[in-house]
C-alpha positions as CSV (number, residue, x, y, z in Angstrom):
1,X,123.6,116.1,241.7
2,X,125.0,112.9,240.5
3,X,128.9,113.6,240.6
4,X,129.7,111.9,244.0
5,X,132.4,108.8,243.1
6,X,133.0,106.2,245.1
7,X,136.3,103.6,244.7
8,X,139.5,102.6,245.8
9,X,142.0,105.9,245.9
10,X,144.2,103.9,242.8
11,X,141.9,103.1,241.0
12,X,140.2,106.1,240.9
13,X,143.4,107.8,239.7
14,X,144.1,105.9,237.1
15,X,140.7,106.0,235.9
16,X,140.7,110.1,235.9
17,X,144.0,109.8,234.5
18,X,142.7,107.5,231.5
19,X,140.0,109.7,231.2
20,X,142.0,113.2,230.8
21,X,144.3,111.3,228.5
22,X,141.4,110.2,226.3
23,X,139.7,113.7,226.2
24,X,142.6,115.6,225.8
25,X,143.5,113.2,222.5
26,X,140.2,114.0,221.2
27,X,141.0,117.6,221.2
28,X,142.7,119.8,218.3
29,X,145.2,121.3,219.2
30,X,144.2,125.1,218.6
31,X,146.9,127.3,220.4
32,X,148.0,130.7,218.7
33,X,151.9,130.4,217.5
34,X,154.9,133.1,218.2
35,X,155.9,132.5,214.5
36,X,155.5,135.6,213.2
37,X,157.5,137.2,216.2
38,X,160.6,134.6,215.3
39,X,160.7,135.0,212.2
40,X,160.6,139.0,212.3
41,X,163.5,138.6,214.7
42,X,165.1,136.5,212.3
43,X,164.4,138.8,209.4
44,X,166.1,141.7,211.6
45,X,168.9,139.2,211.8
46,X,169.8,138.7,208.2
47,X,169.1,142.3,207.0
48,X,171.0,143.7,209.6
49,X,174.0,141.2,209.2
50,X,174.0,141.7,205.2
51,X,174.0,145.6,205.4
52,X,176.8,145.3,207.8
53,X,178.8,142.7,205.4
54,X,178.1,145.1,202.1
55,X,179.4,148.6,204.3
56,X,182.3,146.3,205.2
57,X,182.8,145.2,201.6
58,X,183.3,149.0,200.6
59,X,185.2,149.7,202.8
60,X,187.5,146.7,203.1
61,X,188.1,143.1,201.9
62,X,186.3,140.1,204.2
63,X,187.6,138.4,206.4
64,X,186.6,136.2,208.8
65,X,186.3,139.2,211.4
66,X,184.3,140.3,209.0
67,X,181.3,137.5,209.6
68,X,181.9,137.4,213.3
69,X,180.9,140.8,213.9
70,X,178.4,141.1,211.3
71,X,176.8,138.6,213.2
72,X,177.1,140.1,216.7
73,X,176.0,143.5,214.8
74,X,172.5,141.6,213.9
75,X,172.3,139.9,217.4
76,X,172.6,143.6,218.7
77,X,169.5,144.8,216.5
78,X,167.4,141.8,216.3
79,X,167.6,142.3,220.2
80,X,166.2,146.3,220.0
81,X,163.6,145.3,217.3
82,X,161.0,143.4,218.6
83,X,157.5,142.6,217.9
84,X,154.5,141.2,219.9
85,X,151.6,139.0,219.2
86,X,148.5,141.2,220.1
87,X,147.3,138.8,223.0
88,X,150.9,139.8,224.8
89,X,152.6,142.3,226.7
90,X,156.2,143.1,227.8
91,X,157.1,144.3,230.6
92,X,160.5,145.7,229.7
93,X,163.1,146.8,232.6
94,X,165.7,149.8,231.9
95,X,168.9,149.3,234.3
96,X,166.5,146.8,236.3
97,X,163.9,149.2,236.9
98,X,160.5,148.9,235.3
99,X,159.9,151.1,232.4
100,X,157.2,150.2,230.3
101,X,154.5,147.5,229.3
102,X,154.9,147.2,225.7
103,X,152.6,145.7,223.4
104,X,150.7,144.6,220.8
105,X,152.5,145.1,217.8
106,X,156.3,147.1,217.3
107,X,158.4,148.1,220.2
108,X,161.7,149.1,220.2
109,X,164.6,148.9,223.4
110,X,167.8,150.2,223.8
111,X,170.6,147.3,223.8
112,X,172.6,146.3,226.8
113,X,170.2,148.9,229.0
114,X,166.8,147.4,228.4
115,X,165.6,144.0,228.6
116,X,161.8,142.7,228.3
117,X,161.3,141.0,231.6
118,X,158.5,138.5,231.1
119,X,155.9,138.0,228.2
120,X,152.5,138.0,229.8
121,X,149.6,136.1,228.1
122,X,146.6,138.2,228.3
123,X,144.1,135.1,227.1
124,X,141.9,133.5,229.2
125,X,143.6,130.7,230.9
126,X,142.6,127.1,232.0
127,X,144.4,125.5,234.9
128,X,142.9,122.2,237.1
129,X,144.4,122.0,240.8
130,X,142.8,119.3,243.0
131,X,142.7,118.7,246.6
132,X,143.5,115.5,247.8
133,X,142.3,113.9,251.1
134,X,140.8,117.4,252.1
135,X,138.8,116.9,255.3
136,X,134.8,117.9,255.0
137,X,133.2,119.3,258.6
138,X,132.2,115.9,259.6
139,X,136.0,114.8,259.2
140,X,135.6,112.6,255.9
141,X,138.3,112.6,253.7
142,X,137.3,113.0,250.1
143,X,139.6,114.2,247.2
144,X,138.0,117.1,244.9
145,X,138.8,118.0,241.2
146,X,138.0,120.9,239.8
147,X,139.3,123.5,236.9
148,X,140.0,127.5,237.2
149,X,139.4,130.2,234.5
150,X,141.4,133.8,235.0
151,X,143.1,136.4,233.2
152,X,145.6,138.9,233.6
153,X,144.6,142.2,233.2
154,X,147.7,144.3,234.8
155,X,151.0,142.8,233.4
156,X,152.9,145.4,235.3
157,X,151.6,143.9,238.9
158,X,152.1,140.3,237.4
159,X,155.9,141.0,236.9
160,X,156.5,142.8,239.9
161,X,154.0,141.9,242.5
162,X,154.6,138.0,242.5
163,X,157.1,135.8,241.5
164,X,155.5,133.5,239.8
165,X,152.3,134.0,239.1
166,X,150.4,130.9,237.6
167,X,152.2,129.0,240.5
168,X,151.0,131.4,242.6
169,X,147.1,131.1,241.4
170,X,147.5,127.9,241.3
171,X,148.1,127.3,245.4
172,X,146.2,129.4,246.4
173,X,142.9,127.8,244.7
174,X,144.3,124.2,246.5
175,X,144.2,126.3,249.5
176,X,140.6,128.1,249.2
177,X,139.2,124.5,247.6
178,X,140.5,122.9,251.1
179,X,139.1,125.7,253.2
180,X,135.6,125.6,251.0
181,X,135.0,122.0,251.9
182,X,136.2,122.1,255.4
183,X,133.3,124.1,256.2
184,X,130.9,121.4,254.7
185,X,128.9,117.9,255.3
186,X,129.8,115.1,252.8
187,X,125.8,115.4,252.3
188,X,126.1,119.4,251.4
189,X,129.0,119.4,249.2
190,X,126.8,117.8,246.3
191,X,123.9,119.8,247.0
192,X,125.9,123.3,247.2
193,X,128.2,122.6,244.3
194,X,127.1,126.0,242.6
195,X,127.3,127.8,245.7
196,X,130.8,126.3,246.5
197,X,132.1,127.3,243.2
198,X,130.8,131.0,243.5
199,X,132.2,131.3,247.1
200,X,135.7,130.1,245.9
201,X,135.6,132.3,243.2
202,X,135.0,135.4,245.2
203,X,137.3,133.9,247.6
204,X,139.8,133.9,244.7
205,X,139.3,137.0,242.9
206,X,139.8,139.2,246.2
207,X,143.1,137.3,246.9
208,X,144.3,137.7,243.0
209,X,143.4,141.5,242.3
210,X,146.4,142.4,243.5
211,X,148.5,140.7,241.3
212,X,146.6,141.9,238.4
213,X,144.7,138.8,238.1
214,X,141.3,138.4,237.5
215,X,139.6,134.9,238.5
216,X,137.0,134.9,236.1
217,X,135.0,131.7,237.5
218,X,135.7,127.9,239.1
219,X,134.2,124.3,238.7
220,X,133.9,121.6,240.4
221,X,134.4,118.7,238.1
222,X,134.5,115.6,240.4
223,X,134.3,114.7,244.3
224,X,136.2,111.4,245.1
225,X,134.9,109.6,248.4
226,X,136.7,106.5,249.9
227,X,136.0,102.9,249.2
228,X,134.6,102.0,252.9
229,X,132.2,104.5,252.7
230,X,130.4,103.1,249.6
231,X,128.2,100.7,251.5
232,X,127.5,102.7,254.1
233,X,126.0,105.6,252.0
234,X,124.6,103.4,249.9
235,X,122.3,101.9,252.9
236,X,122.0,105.3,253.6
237,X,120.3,106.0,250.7
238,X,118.0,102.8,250.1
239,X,116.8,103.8,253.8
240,X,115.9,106.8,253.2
241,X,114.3,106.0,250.1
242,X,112.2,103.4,251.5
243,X,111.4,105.5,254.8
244,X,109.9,108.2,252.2
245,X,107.8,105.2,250.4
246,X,106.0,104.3,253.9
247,X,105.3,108.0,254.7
248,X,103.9,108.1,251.0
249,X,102.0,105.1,251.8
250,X,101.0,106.2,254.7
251,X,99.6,109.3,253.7
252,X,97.5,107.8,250.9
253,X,95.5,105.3,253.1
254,X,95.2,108.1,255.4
255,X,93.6,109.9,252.4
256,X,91.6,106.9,251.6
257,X,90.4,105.8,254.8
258,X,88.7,109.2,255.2
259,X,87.2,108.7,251.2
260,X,85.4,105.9,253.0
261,X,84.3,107.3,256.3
262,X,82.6,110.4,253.7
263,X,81.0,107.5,251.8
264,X,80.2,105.7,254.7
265,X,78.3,108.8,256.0
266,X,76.4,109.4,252.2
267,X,75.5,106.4,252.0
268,X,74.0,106.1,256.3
269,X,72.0,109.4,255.0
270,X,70.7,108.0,251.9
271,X,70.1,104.6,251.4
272,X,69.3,104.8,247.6
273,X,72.5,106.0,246.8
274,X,73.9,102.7,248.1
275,X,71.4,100.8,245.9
276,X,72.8,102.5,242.8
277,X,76.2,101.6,244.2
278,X,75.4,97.9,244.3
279,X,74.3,98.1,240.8
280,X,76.9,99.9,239.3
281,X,79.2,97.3,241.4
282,X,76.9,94.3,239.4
283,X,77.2,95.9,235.9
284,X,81.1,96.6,236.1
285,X,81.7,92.5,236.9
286,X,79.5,91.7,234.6
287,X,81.0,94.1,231.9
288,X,84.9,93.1,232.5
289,X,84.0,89.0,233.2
290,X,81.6,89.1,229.5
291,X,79.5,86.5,231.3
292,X,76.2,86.4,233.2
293,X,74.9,87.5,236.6
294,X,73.3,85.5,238.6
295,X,71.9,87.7,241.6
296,X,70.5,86.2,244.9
297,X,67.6,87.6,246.4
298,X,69.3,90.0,249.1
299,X,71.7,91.2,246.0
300,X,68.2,91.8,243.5
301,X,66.6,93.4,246.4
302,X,69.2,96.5,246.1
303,X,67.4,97.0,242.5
304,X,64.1,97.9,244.3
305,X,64.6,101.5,244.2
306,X,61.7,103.1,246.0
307,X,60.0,99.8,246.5
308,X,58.7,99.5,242.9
């Protein structure tokens, strides 16, 4: 497939890590923003506070009490009001248990006895996890890069089922990339690339599911091999390459020496046809040279077809 590399464990990491750097500067940054949600909560904030200020103003002169409370009186309903972004939920907990997965849009929660747990992004994410020095089947340590797609569908079994669930993802695709290529050759990992990335991601999605995850597919980016065995799969390769020419040449003078042995037998049966041979043989050199031929008498004796 053409992704094997081959180099010194260093330098191959800073060359990757170049390389990332470099792409990811070339990017534009395109990520959704929680703006709207802040400044709603911030909104609540002043509204609240002012209406609090201007009851207090009726009924009494400000004082600094006054500002302190008005304050903590906004806090209280900026904290019940909320708003989310419509690729979130909330899992909001009364009294610790869970309630409710709120989300897109307005929610409401009662102060001091709910509280919103953990906001779950229901995008698809992007996460790279590597395996270094993972051992193939014949024992040769290579280190594998490769990048992870998934979702969260269930925000409830996110929150409650695992503590941290991107963590979570995250080891166990090290631990199914390490099992995947434990089972494999150095020769098959390159050839089976597609068929290691569906088995991890079956592998994956069974293990996920219950979390609420969904592993939606995995790639391979890059196989690093180590530096001393460069040469040696590099002979490797120029033997086999060369052991493939000398069957191919083989093959063709096999092909050719029986071309000749079928001639050989026309021509034993039929000895005009070798006289038109010898003449077509005298007017091809005498069409590429341009010059003249001068036959001897055996050669001018093929032209007597049928002895005339």
């Amino acid at each position: 497939m053409g992704f094997l590399k081959c180099g010194s464990k260093d330098e191959n990491a800073q060359s990757e890590t170049a390389r990332r750097q470099i792409a990811e500067t070339e990017l534009e940054s395109n990520d959704a923003s929680r703006i709207s949600a802040y400044t709603f909560a911030l909104i609540v904030f002043a509204i609240s506070s002012a209406l609090f200020v201007g009851l207090w103003l009726i009924l009494a002169p400000l004082t600094l009490l006054t500002f302190v409370l008005a304050a903590l009186f906004g806090f209280v309903v900026a904290n019940t009001v909320h708003v989310v972004p419509e690729w979130e939920r909330v899992v909001v907990l009364r009294l610790g248990k869970f309630r409710r997965v709120a989300g897109p849009g307005f929610y409401m929660c009662m102060p001091f006895v709910d509280s919103a747990a953990i906001h779950i992004d229901q995008r698809t994410m992007t996460t790279s996890f590597s395996a270094e020095a993972a051992l193939t089947a014949d024992l040769v340590p290579v280190d594998v890069d490769a990048i992870l797609f998934w979702m969260v569908w269930d925000a409830k079994k996110a929150c409650l089922e695992v503590k941290n669930y991107p963590k979570a993802v995250l080891r166990s695709a090290q631990t199914a990339l390490r099992d995947a290529i434990g089972q494999l050759n150095l020769a098959d990992i390159s050839t089976r690339r597609k068929q290691i990335d569906h088995e991890l991601e079956k592998m994956l999605d069974s293990k996920c599911e219950a979390w609420g995850i969904t592993v939606l597919s995995v790639e391979i980016r890059d196989i690093v091999i180590p530096e001393e065995l460069q040469d040696s799969l590099s002979r490797e390769a120029q033997a086999e390459r060369e052991r493939n020419a000398r069957v191919i040449l083989a093959e063709v003078e096999k092909d050719i020496s029986e071309m000749f042995v079928e001639a050989a037998d026309i021509y034993a049966e039929n000895p005009e046809a070798m006289k038109l041979r010898a003449m077509n043989l005298a007017y091809e050199g005498v069409c590429s040279s341009g010059g003249v031929l001068l036959a001897p008498s055996e050669l001018a004796g093929a032209f007597n077809i049928g002895g005339k």
